[in-house]
TORMARRO-342783 format. One record per residue: x, y, z of N, C-alpha, C in turn; chain. Coordinates in nm, 2 decimals, decimal comma. Each point is the difference from the previous one (the first is absolute). Layout:
      nx      ny      nz     cax     cay     caz      cx      cy      cz  nudo
       X       Y       Z       X       Y       Z       X       Y       Z     A
...
//
This chain:
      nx      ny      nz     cax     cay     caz      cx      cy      cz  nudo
    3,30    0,68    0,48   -0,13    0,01   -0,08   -0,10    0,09    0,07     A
   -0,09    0,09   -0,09   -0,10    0,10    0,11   -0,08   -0,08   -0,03     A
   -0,07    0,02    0,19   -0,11   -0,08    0,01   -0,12    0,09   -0,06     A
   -0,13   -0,02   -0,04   -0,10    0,07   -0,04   -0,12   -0,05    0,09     A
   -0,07    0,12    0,03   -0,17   -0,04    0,08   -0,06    0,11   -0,05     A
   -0,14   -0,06    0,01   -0,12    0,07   -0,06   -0,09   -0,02    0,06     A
   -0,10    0,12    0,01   -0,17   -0,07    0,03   -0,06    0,02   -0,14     A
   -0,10   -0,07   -0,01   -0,04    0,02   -0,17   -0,15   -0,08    0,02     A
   -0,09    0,11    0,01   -0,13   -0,04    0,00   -0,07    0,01   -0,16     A
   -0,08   -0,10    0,01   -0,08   -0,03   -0,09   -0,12   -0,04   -0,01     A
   -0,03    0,15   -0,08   -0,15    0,03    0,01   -0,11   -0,03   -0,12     A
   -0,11   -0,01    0,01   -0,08   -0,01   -0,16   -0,13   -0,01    0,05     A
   -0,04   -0,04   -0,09   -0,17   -0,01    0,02   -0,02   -0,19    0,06     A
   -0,13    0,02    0,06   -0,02   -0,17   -0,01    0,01   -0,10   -0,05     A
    0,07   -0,11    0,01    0,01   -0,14   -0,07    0,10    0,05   -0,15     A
    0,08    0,06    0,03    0,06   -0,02   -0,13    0,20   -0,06    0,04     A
   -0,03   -0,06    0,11    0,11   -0,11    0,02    0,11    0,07    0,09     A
   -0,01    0,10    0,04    0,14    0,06    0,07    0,07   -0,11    0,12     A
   -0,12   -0,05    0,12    0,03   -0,10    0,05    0,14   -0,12   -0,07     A
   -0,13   -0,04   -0,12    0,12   -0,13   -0,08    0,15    0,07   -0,03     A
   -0,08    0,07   -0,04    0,20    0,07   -0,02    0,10    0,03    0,07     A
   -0,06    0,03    0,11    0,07    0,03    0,13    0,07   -0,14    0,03     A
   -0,11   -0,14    0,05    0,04   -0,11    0,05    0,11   -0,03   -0,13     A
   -0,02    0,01   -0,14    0,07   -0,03   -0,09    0,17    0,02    0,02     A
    0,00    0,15    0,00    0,10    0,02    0,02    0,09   -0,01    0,14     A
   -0,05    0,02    0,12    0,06   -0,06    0,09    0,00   -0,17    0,05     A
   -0,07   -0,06   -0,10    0,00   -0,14    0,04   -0,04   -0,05    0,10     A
   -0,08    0,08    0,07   -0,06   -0,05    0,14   -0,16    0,02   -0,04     A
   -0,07   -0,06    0,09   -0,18    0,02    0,03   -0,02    0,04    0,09     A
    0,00    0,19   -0,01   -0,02    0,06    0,10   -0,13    0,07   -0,02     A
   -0,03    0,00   -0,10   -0,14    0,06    0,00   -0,09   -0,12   -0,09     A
   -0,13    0,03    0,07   -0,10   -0,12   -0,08   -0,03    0,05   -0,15     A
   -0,05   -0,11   -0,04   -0,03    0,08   -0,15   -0,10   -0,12   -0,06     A
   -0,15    0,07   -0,01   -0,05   -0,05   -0,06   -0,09    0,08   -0,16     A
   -0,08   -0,06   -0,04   -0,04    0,02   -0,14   -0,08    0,15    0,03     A
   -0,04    0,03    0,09   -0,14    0,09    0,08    0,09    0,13    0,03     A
   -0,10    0,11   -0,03    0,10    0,09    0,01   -0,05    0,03    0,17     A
    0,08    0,13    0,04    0,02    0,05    0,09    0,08   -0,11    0,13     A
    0,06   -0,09   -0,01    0,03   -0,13    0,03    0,11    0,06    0,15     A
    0,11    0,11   -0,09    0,07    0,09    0,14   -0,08    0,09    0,04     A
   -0,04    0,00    0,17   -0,02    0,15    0,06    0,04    0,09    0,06     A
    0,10   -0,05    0,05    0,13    0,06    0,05    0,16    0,03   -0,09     A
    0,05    0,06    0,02    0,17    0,00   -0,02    0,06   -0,11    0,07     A
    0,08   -0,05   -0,06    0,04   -0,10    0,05    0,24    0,02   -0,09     A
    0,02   -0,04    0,07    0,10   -0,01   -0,03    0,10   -0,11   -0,04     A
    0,07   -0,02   -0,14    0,08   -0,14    0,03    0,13    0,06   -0,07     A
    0,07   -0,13    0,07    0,17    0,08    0,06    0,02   -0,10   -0,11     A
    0,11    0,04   -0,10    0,09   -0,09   -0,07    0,18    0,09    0,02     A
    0,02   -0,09    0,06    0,17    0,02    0,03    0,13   -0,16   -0,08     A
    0,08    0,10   -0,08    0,14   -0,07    0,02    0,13    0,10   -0,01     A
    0,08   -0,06   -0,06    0,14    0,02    0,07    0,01    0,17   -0,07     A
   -0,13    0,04   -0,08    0,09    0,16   -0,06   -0,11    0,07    0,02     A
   -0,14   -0,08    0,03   -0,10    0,11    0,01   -0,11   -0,05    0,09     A
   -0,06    0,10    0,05   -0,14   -0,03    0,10   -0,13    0,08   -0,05     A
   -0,10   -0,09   -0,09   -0,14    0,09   -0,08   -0,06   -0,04    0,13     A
   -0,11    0,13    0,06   -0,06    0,00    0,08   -0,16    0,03   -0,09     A
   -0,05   -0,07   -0,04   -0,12    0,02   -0,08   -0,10    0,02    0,08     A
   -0,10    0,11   -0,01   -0,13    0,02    0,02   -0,11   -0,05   -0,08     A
   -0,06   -0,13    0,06   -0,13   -0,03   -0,06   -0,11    0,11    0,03     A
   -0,05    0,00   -0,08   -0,17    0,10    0,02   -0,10   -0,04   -0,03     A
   -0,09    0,05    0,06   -0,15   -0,04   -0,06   -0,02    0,09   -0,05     A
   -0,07   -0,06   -0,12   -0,05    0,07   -0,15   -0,11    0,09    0,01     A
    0,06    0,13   -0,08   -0,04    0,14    0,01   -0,16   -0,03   -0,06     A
   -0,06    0,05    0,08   -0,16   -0,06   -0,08   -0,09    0,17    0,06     A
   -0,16    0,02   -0,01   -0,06    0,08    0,05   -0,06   -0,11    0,10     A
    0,03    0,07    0,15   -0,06   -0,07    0,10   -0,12    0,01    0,01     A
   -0,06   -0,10    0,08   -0,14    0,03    0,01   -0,03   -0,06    0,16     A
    0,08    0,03    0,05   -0,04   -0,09    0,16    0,17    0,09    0,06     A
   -0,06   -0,05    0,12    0,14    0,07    0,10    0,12   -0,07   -0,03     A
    0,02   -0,13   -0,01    0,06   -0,09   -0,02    0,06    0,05   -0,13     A
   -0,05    0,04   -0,12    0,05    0,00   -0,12    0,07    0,12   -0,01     A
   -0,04    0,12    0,11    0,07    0,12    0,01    0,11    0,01    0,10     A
    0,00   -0,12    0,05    0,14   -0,05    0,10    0,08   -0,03   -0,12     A
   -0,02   -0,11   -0,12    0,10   -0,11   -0,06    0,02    0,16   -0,08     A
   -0,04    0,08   -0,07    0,02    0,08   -0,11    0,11    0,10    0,07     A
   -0,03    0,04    0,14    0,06    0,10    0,06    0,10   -0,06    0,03     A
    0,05   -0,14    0,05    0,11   -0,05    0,02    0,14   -0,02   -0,15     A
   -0,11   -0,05   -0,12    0,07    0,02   -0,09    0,06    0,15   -0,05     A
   -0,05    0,11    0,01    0,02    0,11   -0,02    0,14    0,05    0,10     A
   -0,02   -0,03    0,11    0,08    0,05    0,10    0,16   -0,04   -0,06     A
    0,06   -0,08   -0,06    0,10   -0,08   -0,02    0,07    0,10   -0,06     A
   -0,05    0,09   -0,11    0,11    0,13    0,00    0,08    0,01    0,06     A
   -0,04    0,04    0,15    0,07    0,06    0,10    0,13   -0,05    0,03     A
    0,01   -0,15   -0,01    0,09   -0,09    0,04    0,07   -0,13   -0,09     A
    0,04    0,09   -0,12    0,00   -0,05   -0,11    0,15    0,03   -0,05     A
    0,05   -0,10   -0,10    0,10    0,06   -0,07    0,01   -0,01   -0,18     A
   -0,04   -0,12    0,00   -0,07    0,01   -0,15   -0,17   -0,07    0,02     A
   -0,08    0,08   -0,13   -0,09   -0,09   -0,03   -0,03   -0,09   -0,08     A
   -0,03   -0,08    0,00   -0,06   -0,07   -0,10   -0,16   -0,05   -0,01     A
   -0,04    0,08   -0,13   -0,13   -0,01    0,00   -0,03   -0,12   -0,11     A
   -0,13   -0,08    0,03   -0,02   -0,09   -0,05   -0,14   -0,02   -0,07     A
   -0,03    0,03   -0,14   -0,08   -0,04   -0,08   -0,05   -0,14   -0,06     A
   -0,12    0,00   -0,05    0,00   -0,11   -0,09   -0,11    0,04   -0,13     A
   -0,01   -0,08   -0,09   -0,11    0,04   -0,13   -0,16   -0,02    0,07     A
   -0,04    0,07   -0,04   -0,18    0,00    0,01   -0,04    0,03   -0,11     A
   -0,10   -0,10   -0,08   -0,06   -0,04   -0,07   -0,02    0,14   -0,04     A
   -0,03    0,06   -0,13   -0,09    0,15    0,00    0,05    0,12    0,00     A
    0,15    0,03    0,03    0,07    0,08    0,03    0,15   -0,04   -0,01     A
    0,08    0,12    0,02    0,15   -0,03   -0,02    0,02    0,04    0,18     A
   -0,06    0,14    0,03    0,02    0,05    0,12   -0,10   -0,02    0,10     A
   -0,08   -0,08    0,03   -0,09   -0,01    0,12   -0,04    0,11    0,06     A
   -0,13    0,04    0,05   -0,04    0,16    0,06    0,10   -0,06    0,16     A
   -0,04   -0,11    0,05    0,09   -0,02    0,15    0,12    0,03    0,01     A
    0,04   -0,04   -0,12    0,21    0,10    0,02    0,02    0,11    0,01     A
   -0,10    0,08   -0,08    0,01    0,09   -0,04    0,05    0,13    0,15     A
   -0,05    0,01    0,09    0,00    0,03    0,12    0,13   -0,03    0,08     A
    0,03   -0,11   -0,04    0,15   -0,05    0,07    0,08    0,09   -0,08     A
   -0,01   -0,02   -0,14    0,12    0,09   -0,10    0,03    0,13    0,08     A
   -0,11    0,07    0,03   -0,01    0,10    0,03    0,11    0,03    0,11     A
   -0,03   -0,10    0,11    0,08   -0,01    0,13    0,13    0,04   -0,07     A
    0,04   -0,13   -0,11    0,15   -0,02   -0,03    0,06    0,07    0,00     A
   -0,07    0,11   -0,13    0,06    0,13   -0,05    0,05    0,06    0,07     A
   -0,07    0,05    0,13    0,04    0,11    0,13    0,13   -0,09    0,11     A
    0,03   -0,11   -0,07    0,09   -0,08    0,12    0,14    0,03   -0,07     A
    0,06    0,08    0,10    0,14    0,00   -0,09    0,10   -0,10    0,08     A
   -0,03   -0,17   -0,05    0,10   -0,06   -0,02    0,02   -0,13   -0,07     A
    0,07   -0,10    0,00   -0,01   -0,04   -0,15   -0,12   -0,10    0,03     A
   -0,01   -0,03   -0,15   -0,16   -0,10    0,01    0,02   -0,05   -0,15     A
   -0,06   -0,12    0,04    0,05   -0,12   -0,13   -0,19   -0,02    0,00     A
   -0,03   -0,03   -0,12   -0,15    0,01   -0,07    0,04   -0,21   -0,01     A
   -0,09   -0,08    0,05    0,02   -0,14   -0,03   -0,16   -0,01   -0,06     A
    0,05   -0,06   -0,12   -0,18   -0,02   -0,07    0,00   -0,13    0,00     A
   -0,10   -0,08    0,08    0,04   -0,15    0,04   -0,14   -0,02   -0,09     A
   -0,03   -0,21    0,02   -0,05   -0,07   -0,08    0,01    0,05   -0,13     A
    0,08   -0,03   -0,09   -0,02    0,04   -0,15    0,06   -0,13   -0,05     A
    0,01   -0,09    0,07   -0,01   -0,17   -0,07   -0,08    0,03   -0,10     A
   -0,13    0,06   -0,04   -0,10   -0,01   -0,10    0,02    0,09   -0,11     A
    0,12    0,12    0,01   -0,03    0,06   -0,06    0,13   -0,01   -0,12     A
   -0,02    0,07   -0,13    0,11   -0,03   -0,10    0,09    0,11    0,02     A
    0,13    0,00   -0,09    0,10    0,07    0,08   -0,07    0,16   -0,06     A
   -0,06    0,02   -0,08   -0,07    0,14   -0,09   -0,05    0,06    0,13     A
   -0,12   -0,09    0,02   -0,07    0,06    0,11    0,06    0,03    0,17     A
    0,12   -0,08    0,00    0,04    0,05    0,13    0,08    0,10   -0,03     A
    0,02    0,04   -0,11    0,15    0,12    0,01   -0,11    0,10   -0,04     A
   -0,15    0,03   -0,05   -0,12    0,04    0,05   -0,01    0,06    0,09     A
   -0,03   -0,08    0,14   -0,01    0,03    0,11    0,15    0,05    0,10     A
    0,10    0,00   -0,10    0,11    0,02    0,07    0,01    0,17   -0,06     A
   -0,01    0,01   -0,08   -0,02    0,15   -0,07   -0,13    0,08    0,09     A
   -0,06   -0,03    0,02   -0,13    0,05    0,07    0,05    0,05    0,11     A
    0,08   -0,10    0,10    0,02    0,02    0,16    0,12    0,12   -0,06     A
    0,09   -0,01   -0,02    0,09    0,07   -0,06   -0,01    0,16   -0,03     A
   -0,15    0,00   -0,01   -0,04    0,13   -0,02   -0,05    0,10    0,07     A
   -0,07   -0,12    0,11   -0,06    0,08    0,15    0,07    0,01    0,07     A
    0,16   -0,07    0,05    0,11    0,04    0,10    0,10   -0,03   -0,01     A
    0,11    0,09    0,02    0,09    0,01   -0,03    0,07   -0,16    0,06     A
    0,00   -0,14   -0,02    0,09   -0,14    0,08    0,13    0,02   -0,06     A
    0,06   -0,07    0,09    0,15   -0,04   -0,05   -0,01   -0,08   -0,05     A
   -0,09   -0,12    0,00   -0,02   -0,08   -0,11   -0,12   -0,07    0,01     A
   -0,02   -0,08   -0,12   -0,14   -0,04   -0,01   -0,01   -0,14   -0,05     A
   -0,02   -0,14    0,10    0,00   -0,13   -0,06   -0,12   -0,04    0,01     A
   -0,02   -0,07   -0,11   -0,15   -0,12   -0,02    0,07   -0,07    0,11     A
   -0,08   -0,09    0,03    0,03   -0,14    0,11   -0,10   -0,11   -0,01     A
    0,03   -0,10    0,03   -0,06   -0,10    0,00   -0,02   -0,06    0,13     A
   -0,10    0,02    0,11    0,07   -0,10    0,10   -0,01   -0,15   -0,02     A
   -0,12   -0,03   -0,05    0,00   -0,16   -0,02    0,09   -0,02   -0,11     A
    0,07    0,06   -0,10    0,13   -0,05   -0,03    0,09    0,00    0,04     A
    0,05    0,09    0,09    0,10    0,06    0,06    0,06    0,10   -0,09     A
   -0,09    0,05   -0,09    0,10    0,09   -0,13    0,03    0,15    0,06     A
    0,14    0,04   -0,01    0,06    0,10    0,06    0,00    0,01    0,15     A
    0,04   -0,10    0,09   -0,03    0,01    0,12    0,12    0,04    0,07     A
    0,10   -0,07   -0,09    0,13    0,03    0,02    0,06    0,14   -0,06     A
   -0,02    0,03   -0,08    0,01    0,14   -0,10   -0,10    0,12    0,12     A
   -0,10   -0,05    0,04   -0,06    0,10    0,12    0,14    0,03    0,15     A
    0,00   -0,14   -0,01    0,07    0,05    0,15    0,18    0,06   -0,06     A
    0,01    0,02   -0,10    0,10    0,02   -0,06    0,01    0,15    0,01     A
   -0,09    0,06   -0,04   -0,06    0,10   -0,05    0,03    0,07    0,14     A
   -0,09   -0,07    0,12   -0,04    0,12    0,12    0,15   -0,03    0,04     A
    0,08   -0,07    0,05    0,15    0,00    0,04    0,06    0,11   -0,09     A
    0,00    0,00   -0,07    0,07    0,10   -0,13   -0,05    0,13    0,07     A
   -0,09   -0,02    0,07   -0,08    0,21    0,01    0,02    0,00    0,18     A
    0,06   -0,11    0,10    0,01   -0,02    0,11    0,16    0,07    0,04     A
   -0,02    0,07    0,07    0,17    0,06    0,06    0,06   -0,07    0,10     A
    0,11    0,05    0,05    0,08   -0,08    0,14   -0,10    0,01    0,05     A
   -0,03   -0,06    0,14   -0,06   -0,02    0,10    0,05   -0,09    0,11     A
   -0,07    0,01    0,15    0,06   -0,06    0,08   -0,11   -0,14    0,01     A
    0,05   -0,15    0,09   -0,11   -0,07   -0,02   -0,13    0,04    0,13     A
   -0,09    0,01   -0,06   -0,12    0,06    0,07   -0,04   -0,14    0,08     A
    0,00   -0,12   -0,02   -0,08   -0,11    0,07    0,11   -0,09    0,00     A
    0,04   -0,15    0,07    0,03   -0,10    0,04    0,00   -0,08   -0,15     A
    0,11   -0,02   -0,05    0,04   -0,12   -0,14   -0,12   -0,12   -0,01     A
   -0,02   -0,03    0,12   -0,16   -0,08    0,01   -0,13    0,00   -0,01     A
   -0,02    0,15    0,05   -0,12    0,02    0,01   -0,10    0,03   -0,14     A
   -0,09   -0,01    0,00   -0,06   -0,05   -0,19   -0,14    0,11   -0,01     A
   -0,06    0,03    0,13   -0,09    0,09    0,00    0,02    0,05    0,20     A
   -0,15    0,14   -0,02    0,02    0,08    0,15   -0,11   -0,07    0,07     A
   -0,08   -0,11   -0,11   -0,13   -0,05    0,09    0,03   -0,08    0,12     A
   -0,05   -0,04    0,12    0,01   -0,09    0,05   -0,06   -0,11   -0,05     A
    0,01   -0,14    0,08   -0,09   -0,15   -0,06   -0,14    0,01    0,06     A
   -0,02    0,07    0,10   -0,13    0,03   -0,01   -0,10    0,07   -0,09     A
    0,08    0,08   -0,07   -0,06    0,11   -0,10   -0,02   -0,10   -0,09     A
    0,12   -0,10   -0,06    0,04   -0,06   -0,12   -0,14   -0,06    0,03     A
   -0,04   -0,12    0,06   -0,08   -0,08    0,06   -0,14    0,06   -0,04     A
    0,01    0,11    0,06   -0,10    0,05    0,00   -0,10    0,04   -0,18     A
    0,14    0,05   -0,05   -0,01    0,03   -0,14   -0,02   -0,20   -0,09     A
    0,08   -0,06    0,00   -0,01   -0,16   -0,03   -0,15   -0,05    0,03     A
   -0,06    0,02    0,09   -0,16   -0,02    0,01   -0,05    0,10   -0,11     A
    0,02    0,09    0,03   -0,11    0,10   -0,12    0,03   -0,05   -0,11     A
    0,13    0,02   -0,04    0,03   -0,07   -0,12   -0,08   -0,11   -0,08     A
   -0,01   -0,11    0,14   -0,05   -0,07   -0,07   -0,14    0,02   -0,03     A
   -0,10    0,04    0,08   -0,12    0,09   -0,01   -0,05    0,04   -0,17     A
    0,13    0,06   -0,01   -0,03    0,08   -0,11   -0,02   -0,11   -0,08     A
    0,07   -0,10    0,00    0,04   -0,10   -0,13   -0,13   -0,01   -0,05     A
   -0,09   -0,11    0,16   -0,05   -0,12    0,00   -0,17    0,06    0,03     A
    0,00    0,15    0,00   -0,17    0,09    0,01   -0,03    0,05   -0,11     A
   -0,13    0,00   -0,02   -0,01    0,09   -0,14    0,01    0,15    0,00     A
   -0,01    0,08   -0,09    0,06    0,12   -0,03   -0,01    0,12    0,08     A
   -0,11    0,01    0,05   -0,06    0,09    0,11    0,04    0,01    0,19     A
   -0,02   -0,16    0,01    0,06   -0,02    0,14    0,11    0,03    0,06     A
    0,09   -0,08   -0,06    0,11    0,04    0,01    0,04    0,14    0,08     A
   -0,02    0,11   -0,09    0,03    0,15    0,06   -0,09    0,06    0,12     A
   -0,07   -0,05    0,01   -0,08   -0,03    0,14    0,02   -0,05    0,12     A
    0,12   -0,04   -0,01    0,08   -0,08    0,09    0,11    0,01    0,07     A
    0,05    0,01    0,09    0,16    0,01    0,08   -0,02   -0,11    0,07     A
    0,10    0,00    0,09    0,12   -0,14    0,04    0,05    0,12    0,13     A
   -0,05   -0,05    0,12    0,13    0,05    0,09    0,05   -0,13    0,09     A
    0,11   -0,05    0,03    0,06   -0,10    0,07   -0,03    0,05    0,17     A
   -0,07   -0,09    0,04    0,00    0,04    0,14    0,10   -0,05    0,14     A
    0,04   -0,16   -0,11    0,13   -0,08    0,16    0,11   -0,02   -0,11     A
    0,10   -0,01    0,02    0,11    0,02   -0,08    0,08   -0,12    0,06     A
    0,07   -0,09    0,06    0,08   -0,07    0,07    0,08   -0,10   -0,02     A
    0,11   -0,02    0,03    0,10   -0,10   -0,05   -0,02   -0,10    0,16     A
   -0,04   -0,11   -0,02    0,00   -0,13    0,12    0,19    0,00    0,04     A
   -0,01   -0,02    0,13    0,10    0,01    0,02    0,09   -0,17    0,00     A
   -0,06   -0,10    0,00    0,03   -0,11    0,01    0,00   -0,06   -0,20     A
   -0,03    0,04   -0,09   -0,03   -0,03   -0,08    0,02    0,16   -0,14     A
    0,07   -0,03   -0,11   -0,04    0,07   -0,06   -0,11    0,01   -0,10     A
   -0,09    0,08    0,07   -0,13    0,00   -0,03   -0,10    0,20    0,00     A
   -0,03    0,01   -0,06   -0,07    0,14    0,03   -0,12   -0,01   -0,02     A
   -0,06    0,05    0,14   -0,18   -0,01   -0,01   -0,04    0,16   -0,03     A
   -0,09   -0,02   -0,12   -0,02    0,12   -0,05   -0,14   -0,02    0,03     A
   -0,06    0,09    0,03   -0,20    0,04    0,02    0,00    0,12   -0,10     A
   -0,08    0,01   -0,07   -0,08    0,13   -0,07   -0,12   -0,01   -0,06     A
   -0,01    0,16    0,02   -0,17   -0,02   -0,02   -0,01    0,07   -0,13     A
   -0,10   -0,01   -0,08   -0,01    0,04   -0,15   -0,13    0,09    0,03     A
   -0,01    0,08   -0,01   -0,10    0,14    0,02   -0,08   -0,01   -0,15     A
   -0,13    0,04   -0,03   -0,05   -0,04   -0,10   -0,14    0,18    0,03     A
   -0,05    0,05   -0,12   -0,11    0,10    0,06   -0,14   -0,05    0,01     A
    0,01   -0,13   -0,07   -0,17   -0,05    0,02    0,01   -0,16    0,02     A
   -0,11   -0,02    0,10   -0,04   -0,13    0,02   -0,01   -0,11   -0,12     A
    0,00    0,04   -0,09   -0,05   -0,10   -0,16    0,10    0,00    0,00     A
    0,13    0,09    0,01    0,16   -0,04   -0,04    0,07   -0,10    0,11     A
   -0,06   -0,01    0,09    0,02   -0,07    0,09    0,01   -0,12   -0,05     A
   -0,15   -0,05   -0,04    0,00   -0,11   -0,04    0,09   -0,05   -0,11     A
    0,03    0,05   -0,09    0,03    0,00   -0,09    0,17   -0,05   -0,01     A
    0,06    0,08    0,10    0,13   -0,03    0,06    0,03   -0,10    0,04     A
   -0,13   -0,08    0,09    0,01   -0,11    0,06   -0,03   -0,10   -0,07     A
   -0,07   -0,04   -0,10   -0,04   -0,05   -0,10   -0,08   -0,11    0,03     A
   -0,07   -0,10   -0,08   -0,07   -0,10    0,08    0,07   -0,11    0,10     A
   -0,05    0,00    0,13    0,08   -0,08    0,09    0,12    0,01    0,01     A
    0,06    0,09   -0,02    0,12    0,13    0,06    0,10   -0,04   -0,13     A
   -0,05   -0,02   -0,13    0,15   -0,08   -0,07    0,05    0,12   -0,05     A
   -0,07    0,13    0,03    0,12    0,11   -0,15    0,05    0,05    0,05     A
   -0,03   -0,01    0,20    0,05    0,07    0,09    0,15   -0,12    0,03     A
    0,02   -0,12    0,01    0,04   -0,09   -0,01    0,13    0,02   -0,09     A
   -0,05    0,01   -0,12    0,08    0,02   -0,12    0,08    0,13    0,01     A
   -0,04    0,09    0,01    0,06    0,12    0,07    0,11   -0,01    0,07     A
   -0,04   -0,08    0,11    0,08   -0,02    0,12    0,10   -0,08   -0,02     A
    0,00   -0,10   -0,06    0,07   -0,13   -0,06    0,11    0,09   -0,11     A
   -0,03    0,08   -0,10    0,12    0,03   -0,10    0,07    0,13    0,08     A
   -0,06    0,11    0,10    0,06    0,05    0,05    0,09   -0,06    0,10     A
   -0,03   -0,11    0,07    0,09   -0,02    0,11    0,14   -0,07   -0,12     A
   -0,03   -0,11   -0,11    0,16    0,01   -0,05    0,07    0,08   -0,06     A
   -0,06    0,14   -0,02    0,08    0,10   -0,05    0,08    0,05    0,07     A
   -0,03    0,00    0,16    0,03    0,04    0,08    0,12   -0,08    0,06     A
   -0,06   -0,10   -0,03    0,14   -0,13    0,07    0,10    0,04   -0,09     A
   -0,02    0,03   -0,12    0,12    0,04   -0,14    0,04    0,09    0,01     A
   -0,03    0,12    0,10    0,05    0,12   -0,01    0,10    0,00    0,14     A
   -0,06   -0,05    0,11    0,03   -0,01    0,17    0,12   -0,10    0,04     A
   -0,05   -0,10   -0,13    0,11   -0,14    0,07   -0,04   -0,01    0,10     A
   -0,15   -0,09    0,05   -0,05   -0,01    0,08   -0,13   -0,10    0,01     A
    0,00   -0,10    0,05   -0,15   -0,01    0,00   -0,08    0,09    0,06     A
   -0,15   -0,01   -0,07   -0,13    0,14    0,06   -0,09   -0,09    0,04     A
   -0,06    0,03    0,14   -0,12   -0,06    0,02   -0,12    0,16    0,03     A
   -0,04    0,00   -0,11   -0,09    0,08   -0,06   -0,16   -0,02    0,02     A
   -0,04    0,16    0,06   -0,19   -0,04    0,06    0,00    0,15   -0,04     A
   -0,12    0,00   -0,10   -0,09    0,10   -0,04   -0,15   -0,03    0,04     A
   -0,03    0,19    0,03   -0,15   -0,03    0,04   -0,02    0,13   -0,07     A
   -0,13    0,01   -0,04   -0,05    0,09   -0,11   -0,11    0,10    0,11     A
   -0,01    0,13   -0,01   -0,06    0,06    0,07   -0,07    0,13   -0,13     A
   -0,09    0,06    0,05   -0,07    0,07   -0,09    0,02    0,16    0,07     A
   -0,01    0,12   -0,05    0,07    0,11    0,02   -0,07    0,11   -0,05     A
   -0,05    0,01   -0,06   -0,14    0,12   -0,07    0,07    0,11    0,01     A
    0,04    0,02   -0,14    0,08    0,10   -0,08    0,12    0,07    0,06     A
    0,08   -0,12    0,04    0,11    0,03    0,04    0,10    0,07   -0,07     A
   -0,04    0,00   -0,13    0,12    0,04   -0,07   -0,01    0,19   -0,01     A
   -0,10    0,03    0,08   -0,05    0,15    0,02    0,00    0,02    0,17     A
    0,05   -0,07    0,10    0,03    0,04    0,11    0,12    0,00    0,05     A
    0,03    0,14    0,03    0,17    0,03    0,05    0,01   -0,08    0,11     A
   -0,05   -0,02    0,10    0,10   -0,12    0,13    0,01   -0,12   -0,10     A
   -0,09   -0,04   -0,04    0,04   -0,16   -0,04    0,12    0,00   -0,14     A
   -0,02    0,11   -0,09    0,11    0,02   -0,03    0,17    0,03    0,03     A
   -0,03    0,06    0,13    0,14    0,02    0,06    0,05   -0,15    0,09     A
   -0,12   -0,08    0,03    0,05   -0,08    0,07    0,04   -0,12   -0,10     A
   -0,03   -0,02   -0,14    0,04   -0,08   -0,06    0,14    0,05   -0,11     A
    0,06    0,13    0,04    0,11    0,07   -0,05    0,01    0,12   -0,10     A
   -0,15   -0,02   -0,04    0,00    0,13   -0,10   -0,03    0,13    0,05     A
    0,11    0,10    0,05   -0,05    0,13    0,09    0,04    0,06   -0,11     A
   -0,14    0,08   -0,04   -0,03    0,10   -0,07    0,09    0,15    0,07     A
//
């Protein structure tokens, strides 16, 4: 039997699900995924391997117009994936008002000039009737040239399987690039690190959130006990978000702390004895050291 491997990044605009699809299709939670856009800021990678093929998926953060150094890290990182790519798969969804969004519009652009193959996925259309998705299926159809083009559902799971169908189908021999085990390139500190924000995002209102990073400072497995003591500090740009984080008599900070540490036991197979301390950072998300030291090098 020929074995097949691929890298296959997948790119799109903010919050229109590429994350879910990703974890969807390789069945693992490698990348967080919440309701809030800009949610990935890095590339991140998750490995799905069995006995005939190895998808090496590129998560991205969503192509947006930056407005901070930080947003011209996540944009430039998503961009860069060309380079190191074998198929694309770009990922849409409906916006109210329009068939084509002015934010895709820009990516199409990219597509056009990419000569290799690329599957158009138009996700959430749970809502929509079959008229209007083969609509928006005619539209994408017309700005670039895809090998193919599926509606999806992730909260149904509709065509999840028919997707990963699809990119195998456009995947050639290949040799295996990573270990039958391995599921992503992050470490558990990164993971960890990301599982706090995560929860961040859930449990803050709409603004804070992106104002915020997560760097793990002690990482450690007890040697008498399986146990990992994690410390990290949540960086915030203003004193009011401080508070905010912390919540009255430390409970949102608490809560944070409490649903991050069992995601983390769920991911690690591990107990976490988990300590966050919130520190304030005045417009960090515009200063290169503190961006390089928390991983985003511009």
């Amino acid at each position: 039997m020929t074995f097949k491997s691929a890298f296959i990044s997948v790119i799109g605009r903010p919050n229109v699900g590429k994350s879910t699809l990703i974890n969807l299709i390789t069945k693992e939670r490698v990348s967080i995924v919440t309701p809030k856009p800009q949610t990935t800021r890095k590339n991140i990678k998750a490995i799905y391997t069995d006995d005939s093929v190895q998808m090496v998926f590129l998560d991205t953060p969503g192509i947006h117009e930056p407005k901070t150094k930080l947003g011209e890290f996540m944009v430039s990182s998503a961009k860069s994936v060309f380079q190191e790519t074998d198929i694309v798969v770009f990922v849409t969804a409906p916006k109210r008002g329009t068939i084509i969004p002015p934010e895709d519009e820009p990516i199409l652009e990219m597509l056009k000039n990419a000569s290799l193959p690329k599957v158009c996925v138009i996700n959430k259309v749970d809502f929509l009737s079959q008229e209007e998705a083969a609509t928006y299926i005619e539209a994408y159809s017309k700005m670039v040239d895809f090998e193919k083009i599926l509606p999806t559902s992730a909260k149904d799971s509709l065509n999840i399987d028919s997707l990963k169908q699809v990119i195998i189908d456009l995947m050639e021999e290949g040799p295996l690039y990573y270990d039958p085990d391995q599921i992503t390139d992050q470490t558990m500190r990164q993971m960890a690190e990301d599982f706090i924000r995560e929860k961040l995002l859930y449990l803050l209102s709409e603004e804070v959130p992106h104002a915020l990073a997560v760097e793990v400072e002690n990482f450690k497995e007890r040697e008498d006990k399986k146990i990992l003591d994690i410390d990290a500090v949540i960086y915030c740009d203003k004193e009011s978000q401080k508070g905010i984080i912390i919540g009255k008599d430390g409970s949102k900070l608490k809560k944070v702390g409490t649903q991050a540490r069992k995601a983390m036991e769920g991911a690690f197979d591990s107990k976490v004895n988990l300590k966050l301390w919130v520190k304030v950072k005045p417009d960090w998300r515009n200063d290169p050291r503190m961006l390089g030291s928390l991983g985003y090098k511009i």
